[in-house]
LODO-628324 format. One record per residue: residue number from 1; x negated, y, z negated of N, C-alpha, C in turn. Coordinates in steps of 0.05 Angstrom, whole numbers, always signed. Layout:
BEGIN
SITE, NUM, X, Y, Z, X, Y, Z, X, Y, Z;
...
//
This chain:
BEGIN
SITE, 1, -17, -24, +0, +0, +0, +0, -18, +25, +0;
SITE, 2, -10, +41, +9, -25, +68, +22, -18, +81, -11;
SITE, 3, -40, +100, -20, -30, +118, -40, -30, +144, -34;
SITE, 4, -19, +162, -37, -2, +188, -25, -17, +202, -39;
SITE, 5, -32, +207, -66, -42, +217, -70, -67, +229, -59;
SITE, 6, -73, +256, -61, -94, +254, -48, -121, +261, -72;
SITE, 7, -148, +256, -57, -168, +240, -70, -183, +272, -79;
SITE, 8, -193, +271, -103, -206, +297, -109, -231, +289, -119;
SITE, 9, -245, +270, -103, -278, +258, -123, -292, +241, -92;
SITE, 10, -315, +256, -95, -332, +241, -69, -329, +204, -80;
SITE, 11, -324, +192, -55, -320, +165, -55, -342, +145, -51;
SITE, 12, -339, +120, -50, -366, +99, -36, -361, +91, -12;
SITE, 13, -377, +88, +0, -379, +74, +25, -349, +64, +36;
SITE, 14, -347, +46, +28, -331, +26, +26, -301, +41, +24;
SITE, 15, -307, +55, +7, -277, +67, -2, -273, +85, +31;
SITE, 16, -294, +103, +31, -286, +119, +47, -280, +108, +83;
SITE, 17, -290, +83, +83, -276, +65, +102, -255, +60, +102;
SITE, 18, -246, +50, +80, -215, +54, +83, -194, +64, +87;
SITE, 19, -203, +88, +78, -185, +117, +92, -189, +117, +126;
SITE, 20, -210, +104, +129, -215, +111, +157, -198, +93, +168;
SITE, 21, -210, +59, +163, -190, +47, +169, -150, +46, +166;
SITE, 22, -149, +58, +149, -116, +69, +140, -108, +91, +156;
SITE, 23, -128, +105, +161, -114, +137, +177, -114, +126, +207;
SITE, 24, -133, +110, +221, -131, +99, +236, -102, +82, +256;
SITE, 25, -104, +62, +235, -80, +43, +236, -50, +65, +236;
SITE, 26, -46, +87, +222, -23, +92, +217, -18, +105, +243;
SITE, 27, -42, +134, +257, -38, +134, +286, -27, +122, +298;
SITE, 28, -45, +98, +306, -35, +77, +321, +0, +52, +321;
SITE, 29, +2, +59, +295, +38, +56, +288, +46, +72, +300;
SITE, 30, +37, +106, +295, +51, +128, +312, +60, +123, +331;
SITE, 31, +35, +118, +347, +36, +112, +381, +58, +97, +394;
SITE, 32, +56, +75, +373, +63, +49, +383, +99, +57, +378;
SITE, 33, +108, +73, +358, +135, +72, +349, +145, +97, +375;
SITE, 34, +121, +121, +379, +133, +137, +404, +146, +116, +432;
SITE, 35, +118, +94, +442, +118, +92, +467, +142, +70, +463;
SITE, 36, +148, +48, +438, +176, +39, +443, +200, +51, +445;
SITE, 37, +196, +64, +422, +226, +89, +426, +232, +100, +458;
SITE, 38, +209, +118, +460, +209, +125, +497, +224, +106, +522;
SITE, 39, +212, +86, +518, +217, +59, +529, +239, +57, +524;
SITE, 40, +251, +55, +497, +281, +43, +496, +297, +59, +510;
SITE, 41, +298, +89, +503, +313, +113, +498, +311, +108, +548;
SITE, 42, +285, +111, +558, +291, +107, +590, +307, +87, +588;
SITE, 43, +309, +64, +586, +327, +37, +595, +355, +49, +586;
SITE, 44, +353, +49, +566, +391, +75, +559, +397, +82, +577;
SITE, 45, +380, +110, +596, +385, +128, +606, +390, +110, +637;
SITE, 46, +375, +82, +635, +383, +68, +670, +401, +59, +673;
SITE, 47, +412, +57, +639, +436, +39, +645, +465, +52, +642;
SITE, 48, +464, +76, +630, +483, +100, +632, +472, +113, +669;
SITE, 49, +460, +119, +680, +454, +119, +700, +480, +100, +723;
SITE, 50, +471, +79, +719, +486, +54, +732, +522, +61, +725;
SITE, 51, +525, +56, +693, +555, +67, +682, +569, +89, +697;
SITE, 52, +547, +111, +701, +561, +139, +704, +577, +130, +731;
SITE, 53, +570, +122, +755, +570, +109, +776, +598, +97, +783;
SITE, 54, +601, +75, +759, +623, +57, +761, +641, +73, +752;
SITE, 55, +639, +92, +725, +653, +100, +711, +671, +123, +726;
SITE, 56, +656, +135, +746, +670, +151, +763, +685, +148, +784;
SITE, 57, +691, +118, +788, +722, +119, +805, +744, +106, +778;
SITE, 58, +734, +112, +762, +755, +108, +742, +766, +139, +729;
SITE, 59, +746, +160, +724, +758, +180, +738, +731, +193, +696;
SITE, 60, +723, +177, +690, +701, +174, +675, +670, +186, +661;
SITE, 61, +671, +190, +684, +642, +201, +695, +628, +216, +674;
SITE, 62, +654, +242, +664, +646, +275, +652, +640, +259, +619;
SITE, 63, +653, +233, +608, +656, +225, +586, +628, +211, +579;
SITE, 64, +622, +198, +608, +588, +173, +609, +564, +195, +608;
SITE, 65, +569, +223, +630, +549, +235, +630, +547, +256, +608;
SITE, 66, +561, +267, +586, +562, +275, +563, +538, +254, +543;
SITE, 67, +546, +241, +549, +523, +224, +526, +503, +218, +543;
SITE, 68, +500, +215, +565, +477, +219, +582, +454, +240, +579;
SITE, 69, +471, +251, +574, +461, +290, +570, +443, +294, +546;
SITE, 70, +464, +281, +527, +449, +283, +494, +427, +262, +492;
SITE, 71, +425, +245, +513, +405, +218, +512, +375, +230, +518;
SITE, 72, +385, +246, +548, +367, +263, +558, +350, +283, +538;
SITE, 73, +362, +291, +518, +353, +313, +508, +340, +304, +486;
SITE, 74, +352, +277, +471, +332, +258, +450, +304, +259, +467;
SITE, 75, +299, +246, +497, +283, +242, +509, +259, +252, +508;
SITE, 76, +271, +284, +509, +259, +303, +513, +236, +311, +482;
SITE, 77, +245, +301, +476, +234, +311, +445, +210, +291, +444;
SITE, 78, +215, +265, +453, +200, +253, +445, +171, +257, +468;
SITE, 79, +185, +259, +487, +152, +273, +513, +141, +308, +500;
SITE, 80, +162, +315, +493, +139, +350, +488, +129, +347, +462;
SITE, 81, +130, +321, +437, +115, +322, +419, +95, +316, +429;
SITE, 82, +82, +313, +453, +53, +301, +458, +40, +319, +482;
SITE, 83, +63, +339, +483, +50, +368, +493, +41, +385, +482;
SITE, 84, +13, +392, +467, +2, +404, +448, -4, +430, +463;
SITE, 85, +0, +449, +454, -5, +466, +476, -20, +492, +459;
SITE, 86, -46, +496, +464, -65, +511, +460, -56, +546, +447;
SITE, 87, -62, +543, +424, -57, +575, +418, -75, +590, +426;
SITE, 88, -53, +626, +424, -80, +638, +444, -96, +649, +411;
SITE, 89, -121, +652, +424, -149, +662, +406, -153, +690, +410;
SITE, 90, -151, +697, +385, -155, +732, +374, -186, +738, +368;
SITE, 91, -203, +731, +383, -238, +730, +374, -250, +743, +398;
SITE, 92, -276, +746, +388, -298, +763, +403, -313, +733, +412;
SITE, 93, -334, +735, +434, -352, +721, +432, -389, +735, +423;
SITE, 94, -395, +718, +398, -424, +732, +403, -452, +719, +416;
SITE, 95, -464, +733, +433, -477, +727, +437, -511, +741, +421;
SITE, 96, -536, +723, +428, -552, +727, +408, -568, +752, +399;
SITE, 97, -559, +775, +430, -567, +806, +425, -553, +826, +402;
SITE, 98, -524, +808, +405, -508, +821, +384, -506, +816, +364;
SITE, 99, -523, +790, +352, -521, +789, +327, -548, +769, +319;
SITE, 100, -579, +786, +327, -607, +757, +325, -608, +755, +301;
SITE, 101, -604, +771, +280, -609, +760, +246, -588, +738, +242;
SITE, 102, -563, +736, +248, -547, +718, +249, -553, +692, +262;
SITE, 103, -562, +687, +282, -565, +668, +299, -596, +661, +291;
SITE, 104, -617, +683, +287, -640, +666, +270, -625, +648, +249;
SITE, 105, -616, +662, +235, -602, +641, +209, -596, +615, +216;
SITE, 106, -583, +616, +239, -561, +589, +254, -591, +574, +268;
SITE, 107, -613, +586, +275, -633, +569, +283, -654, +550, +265;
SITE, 108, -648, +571, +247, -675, +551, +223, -645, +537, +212;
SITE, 109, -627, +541, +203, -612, +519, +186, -609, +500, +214;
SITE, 110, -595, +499, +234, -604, +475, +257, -626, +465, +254;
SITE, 111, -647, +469, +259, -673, +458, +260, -678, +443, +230;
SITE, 112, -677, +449, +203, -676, +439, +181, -658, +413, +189;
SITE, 113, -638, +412, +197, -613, +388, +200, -611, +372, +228;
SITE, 114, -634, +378, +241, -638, +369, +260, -615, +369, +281;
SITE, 115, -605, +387, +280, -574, +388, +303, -585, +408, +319;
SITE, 116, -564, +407, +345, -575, +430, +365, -551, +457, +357;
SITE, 117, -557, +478, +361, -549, +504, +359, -517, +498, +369;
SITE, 118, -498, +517, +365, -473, +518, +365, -471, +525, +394;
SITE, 119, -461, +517, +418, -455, +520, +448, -440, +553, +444;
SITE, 120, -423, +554, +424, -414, +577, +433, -411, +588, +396;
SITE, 121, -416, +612, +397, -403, +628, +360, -376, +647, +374;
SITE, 122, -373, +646, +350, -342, +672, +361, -332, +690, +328;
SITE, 123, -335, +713, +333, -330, +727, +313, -298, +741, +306;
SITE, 124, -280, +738, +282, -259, +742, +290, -252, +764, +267;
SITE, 125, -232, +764, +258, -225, +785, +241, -213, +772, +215;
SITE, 126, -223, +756, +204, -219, +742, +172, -237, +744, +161;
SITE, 127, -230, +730, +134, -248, +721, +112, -258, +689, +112;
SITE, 128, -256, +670, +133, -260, +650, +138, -286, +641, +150;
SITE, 129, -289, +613, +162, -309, +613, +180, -310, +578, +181;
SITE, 130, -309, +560, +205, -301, +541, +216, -316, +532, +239;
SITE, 131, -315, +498, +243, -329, +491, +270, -306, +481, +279;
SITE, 132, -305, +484, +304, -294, +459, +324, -303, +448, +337;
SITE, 133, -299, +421, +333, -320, +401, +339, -309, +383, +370;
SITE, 134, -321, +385, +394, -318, +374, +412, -334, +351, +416;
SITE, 135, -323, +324, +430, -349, +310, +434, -334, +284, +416;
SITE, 136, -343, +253, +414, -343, +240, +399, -358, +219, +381;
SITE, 137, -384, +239, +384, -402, +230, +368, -419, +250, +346;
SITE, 138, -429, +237, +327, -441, +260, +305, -461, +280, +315;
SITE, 139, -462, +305, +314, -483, +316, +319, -485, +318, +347;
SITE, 140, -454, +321, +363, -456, +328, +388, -461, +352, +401;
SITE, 141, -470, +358, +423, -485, +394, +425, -452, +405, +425;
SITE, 142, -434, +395, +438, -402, +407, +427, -400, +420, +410;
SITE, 143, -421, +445, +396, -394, +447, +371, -397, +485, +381;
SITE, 144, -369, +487, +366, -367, +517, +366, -356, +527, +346;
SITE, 145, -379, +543, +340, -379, +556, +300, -357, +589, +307;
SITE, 146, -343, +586, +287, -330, +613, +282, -329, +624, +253;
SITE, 147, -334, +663, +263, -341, +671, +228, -323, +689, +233;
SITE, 148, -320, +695, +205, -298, +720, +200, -309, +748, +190;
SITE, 149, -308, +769, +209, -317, +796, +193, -326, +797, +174;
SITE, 150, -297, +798, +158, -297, +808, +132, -318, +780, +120;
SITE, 151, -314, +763, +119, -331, +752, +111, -362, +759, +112;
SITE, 152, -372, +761, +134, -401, +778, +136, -396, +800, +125;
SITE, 153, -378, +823, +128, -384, +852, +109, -384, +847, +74;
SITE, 154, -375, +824, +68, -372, +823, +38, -387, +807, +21;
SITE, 155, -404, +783, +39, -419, +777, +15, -450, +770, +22;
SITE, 156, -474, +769, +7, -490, +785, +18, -507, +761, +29;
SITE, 157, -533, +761, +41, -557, +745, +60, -550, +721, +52;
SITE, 158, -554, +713, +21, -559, +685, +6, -528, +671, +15;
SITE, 159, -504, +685, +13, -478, +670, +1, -471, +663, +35;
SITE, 160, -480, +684, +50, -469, +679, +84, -483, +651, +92;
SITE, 161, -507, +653, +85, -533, +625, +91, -518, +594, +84;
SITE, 162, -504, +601, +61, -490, +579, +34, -473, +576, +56;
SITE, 163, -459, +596, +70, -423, +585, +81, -434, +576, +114;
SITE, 164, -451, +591, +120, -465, +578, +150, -482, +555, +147;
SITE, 165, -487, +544, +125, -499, +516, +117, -482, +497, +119;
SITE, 166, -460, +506, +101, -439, +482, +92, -426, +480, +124;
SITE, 167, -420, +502, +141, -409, +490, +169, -435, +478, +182;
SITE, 168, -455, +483, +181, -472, +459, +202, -473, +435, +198;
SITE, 169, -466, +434, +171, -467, +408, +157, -450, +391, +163;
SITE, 170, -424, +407, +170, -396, +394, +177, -402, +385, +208;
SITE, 171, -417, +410, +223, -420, +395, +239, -438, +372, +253;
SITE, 172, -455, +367, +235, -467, +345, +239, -466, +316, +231;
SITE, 173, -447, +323, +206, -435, +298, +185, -416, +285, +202;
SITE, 174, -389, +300, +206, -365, +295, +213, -362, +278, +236;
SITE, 175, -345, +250, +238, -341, +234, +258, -316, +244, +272;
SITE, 176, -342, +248, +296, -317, +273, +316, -294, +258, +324;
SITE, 177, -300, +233, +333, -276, +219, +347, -259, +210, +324;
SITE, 178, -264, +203, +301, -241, +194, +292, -221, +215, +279;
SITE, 179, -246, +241, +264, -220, +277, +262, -202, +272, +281;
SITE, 180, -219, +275, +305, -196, +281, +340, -169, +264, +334;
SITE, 181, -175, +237, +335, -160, +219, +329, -135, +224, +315;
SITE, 182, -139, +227, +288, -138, +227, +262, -116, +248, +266;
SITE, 183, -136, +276, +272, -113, +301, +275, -104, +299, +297;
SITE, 184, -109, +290, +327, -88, +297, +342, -60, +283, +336;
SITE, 185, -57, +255, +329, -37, +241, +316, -28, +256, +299;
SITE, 186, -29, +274, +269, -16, +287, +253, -3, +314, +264;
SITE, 187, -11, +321, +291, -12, +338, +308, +20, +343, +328;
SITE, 188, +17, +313, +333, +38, +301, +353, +64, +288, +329;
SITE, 189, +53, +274, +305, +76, +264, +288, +89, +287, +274;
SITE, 190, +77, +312, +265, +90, +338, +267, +109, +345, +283;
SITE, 191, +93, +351, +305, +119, +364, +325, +138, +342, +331;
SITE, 192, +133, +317, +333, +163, +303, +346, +182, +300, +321;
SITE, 193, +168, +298, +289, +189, +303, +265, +200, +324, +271;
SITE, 194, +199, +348, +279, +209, +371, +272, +220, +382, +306;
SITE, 195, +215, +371, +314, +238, +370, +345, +259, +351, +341;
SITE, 196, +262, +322, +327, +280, +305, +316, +293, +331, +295;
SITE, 197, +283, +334, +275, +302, +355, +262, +321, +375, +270;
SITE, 198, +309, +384, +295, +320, +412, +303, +344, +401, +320;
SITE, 199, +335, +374, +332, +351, +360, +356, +382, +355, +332;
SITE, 200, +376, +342, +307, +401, +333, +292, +406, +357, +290;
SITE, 201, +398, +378, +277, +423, +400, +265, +427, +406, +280;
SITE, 202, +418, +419, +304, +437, +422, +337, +465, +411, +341;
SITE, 203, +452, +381, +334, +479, +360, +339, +503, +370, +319;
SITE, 204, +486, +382, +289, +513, +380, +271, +525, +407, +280;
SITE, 205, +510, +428, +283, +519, +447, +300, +547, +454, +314;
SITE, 206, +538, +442, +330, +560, +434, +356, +580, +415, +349;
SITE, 207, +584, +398, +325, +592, +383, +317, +585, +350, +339;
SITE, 208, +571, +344, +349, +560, +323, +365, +543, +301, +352;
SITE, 209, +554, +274, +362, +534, +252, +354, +505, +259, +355;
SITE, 210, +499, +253, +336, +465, +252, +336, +456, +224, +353;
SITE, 211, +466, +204, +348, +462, +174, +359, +431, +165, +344;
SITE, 212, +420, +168, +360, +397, +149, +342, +378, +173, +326;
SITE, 213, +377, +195, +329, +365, +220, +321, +356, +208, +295;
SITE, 214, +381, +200, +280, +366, +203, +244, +361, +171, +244;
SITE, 215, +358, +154, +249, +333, +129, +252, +306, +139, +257;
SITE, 216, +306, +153, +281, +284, +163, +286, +272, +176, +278;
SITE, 217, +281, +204, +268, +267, +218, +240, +258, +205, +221;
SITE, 218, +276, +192, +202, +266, +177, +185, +245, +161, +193;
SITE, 219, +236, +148, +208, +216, +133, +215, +193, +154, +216;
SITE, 220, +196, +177, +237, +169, +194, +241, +166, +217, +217;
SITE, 221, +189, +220, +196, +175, +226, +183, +158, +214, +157;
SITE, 222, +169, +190, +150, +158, +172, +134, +121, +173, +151;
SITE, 223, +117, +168, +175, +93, +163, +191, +72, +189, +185;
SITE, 224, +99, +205, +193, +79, +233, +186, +71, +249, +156;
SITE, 225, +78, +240, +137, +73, +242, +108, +57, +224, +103;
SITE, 226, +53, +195, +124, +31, +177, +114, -1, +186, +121;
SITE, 227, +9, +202, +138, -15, +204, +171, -26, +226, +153;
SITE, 228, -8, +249, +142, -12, +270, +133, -36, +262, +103;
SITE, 229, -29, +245, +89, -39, +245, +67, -68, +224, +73;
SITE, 230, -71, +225, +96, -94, +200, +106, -113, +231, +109;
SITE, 231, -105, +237, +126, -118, +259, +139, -131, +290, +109;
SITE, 232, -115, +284, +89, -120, +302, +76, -146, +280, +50;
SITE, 233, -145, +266, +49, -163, +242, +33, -202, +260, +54;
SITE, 234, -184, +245, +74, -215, +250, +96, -218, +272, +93;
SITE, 235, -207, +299, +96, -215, +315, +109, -226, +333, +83;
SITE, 236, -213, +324, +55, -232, +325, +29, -257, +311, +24;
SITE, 237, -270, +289, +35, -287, +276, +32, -305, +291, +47;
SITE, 238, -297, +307, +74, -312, +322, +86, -332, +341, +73;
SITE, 239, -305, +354, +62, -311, +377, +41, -328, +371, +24;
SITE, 240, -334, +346, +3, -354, +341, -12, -377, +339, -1;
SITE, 241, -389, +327, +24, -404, +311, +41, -418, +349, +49;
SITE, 242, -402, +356, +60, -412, +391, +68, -427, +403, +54;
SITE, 243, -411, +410, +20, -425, +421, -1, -452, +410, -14;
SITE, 244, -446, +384, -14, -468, +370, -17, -497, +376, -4;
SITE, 245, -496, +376, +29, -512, +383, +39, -522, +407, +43;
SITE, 246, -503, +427, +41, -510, +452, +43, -521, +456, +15;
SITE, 247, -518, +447, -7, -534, +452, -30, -561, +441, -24;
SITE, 248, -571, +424, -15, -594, +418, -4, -606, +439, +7;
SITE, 249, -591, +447, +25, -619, +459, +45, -623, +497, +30;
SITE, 250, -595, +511, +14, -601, +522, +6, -596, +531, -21;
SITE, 251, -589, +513, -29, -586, +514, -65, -554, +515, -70;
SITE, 252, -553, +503, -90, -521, +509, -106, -508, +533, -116;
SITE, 253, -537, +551, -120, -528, +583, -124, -512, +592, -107;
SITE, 254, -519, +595, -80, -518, +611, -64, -484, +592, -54;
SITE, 255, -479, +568, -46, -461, +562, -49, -434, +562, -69;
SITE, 256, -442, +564, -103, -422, +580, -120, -411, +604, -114;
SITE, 257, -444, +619, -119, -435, +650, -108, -415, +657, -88;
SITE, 258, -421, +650, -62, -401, +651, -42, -374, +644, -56;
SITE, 259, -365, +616, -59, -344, +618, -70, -335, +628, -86;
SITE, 260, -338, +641, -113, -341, +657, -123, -326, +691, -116;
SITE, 261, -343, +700, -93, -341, +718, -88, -315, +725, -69;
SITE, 262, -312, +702, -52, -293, +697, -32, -263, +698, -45;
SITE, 263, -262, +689, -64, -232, +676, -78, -227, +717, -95;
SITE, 264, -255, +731, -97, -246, +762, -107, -239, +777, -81;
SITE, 265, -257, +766, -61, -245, +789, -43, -228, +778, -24;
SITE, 266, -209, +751, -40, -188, +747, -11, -167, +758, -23;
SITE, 267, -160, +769, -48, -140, +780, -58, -143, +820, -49;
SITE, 268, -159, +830, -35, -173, +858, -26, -167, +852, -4;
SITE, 269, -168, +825, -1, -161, +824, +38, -135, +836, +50;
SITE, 270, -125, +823, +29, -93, +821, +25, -80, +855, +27;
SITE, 271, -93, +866, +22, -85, +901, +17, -100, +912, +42;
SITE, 272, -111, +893, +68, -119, +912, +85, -103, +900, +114;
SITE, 273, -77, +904, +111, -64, +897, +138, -75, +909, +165;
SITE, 274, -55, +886, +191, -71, +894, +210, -59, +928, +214;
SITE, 275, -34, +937, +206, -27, +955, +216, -56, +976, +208;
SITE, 276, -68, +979, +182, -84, +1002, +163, -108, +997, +181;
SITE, 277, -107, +974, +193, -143, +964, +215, -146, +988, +241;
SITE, 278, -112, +979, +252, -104, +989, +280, -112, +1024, +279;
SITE, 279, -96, +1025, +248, -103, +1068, +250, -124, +1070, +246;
SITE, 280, -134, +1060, +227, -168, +1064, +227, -187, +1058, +254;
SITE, 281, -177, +1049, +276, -184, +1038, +296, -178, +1078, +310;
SITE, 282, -150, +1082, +312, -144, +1107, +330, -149, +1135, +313;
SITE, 283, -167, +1129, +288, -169, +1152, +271, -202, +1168, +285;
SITE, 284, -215, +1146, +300, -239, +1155, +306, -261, +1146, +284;
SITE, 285, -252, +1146, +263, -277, +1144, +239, -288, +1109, +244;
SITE, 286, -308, +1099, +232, -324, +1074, +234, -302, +1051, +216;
SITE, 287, -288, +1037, +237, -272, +1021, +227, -292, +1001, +205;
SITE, 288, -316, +998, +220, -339, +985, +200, -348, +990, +170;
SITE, 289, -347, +1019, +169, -357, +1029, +161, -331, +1033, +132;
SITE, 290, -310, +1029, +144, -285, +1030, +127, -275, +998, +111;
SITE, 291, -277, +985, +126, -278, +945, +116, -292, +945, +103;
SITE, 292, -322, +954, +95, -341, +961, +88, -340, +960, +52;
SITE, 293, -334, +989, +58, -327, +1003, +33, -298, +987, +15;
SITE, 294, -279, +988, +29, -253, +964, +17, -265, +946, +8;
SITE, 295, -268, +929, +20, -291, +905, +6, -303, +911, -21;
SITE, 296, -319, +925, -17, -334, +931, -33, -330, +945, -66;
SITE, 297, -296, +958, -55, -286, +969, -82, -282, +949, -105;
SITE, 298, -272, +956, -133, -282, +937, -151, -238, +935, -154;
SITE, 299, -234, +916, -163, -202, +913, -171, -191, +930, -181;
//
């Protein structure tokens, strides 16, 4: 039996196979419960197809293709959960003129961890900072590091080193194909739970059979609360495995610190909407120079 809890303590070997093996397997239920459903739900639709046919020199037709209609539209739910479709990206790209103290940084911590340099950085407007990892092997040249402003304006050489450690680390640790895996399945069992949802209350809506709607929910979302709590085990184990290493290469200070510092100025973040960015943007004065100073005020 799978336990739902999720795991808050670096694991052993062994253990942490199992999650792999478990997050694995439950995907692959996913899959397997989409492509029969799909399957069933077309043969319905061939054989209401055929019905509509007969049914219409009986004078029938408007009654067969009514539930035809609603069959169609179950259908539908189940093909655009596996249409993931790319959000758009609010970021800069940098390259190494625009930022060489930064990307020195990104070269000696590469070189220490023996990975190759990030294919692409991208600078955005948070307090965050993240890889995405292309590729399906460890330590593939795929990866692409993203930092957040505010993050660089607020905490200082040592704590930025600590948070650009702990992502190289991720990306060199992290087993690309089975994340991919792992999250595109929690990805897809998301959206087709919550297209099944939208599809029933529609139905109650209109007052209309749901027909198989709530079997089917129930099934994907039971899958997707399993998938979900697989994926959150791993993607904590990450998290230890990161810090870990990044304390290596540049100490545990500098990794506290950051945290530390991050959790004071995400509540300062919070008081600098985009609207106060945008005027400071058409006021003329150093929008830089203004993030800056906010940051920097004390509570």
């Amino acid at each position: 039996m799978v336990n739902d809890t999720p795991i808050e303590k670096p694991l052993s070997a062994v253990a942490k196979f199992r999650i792999v093996l478990a997050g694995s397997s439950l995907v692959l239920l996913f899959y397997s419960f989409v492509f029969v459903a799909t399957l069933l739900l077309f043969l319905l639709l061939a054989c209401e197809g055929i019905l509509i046919v007969a049914a219409a020199r009986f004078g029938l037709a408007g009654l067969v293709g009514r539930m035809m209609g609603r069959h169609i539209g179950l259908t539908s739910v189940f093909l655009r959960s596996f249409w993931v479709r790319k959000g758009t990206d609010y970021r800069l790209a940098l390259s190494e003129a625009d930022a060489p103290q930064l990307f020195d940084r990104l070269r000696d911590l590469c070189g220490k961890l023996h990975l190759r340099m990030p294919r692409e950085v991208w600078l955005e407007m948070s307090l965050g900072a993240w890889v995405r990892l292309k590729g399906f092997t460890r330590g593939s040249r795929n990866t692409i590091l993203g930092i957040g402003y505010d993050l660089l304006a607020g905490l200082n050489q040592n704590e930025i080193d600590g948070v650009l450690a702990h992502e190289m680390v991720h990306a060199k640790l992290v087993q690309r194909g089975f994340k991919r895996w792992l999250g595109g399945g929690l990805n897809r069992a998301s959206r087709l739970c919550q297209g099944l949802w939208n599809y029933i209350a529609q139905a109650k809506r209109t007052k209309q059979e749901a027909d198989f709607a709530d079997s089917f929910w129930t099934t994907s979302d039971w899958l997707t609360r399993k998938i979900a709590s697989q994926f959150a085990a791993y993607a904590r184990q990450d998290e230890f495995e990161a810090d870990r290493g990044a304390a290596e290469l540049v100490g545990a200070g500098a990794i506290g610190s950051a945290l530390k510092k991050l959790e004071t100025l995400q509540n300062i973040v919070w008081r600098l909407p985009w609207s106060e960015r945008v005027a400071q943007l058409h006021s003329g004065q150093s929008i830089s120079e203004w993030i800056l100073a906010e940051l920097q005020r004390e509570d």
